[in-house]
N, C-alpha and C positions, 0 to 999 in steps of 0.2 A: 449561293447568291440567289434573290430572289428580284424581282423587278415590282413595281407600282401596279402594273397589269395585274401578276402572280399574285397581290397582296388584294387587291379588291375583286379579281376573278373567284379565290376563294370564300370570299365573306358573301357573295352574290351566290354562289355555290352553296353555301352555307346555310343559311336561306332559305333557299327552293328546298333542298332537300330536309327542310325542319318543318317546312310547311307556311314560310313566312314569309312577305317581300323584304329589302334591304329595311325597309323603316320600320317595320314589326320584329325584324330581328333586334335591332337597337331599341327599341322598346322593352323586349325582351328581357334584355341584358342590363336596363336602365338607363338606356342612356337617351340624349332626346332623339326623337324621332326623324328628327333630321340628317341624322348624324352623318348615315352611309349615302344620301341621293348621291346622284349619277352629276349633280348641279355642283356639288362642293367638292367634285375628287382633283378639279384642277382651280386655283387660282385666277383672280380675271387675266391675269398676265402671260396666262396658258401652265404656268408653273403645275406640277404635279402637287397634289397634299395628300398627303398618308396618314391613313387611320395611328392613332395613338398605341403602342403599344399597352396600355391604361387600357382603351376600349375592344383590344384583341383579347386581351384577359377576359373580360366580361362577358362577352358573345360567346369564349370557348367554355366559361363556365356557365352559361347559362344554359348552352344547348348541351352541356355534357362530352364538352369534345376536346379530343388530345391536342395536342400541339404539329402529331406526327401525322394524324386524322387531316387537321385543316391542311398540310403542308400536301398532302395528298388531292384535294382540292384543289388547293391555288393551282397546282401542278399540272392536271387533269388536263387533256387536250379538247376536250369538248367545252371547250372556252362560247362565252356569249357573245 
């Protein structure tokens, strides 16, 4: 099981270690630049939003990275 934390800790992780902020990473991977801010992970109603598994596809292919790579990441105790 992975939590909301787990799932956007690693695509921030993902990121830094590619050389990119959250919005250069989704650029990256083509998606808009908006995609991952820190403004749209929650709903105005505080609700949580989760990246698309559509856009986890794209970021792992665009930086060349496994599935078991990012899960490593999300994972990672050196959380931001």
């Amino acid at each position: 099981m992975f939590t909301h934390e787990e799932i956007w800790n690693g695509i921030d992780r993902l990121a830094e270690e590619c050389g990119y902020s959250p919005s250069g990473l989704a650029k990256q991977a083509g998606l808009d630049s908006t995609s991952f801010n820190k403004s749209k992970r929650f709903a105005k109603n505080e609700k949580p939003r989760w990246p698309s598994t559509e856009s986890i596809a794209k970021v792992l292919n665009a930086t060349n990275t496994t599935l078991t790579q990012f899960s490593v990441l999300m994972n990672s105790n050196d959380r931001k």
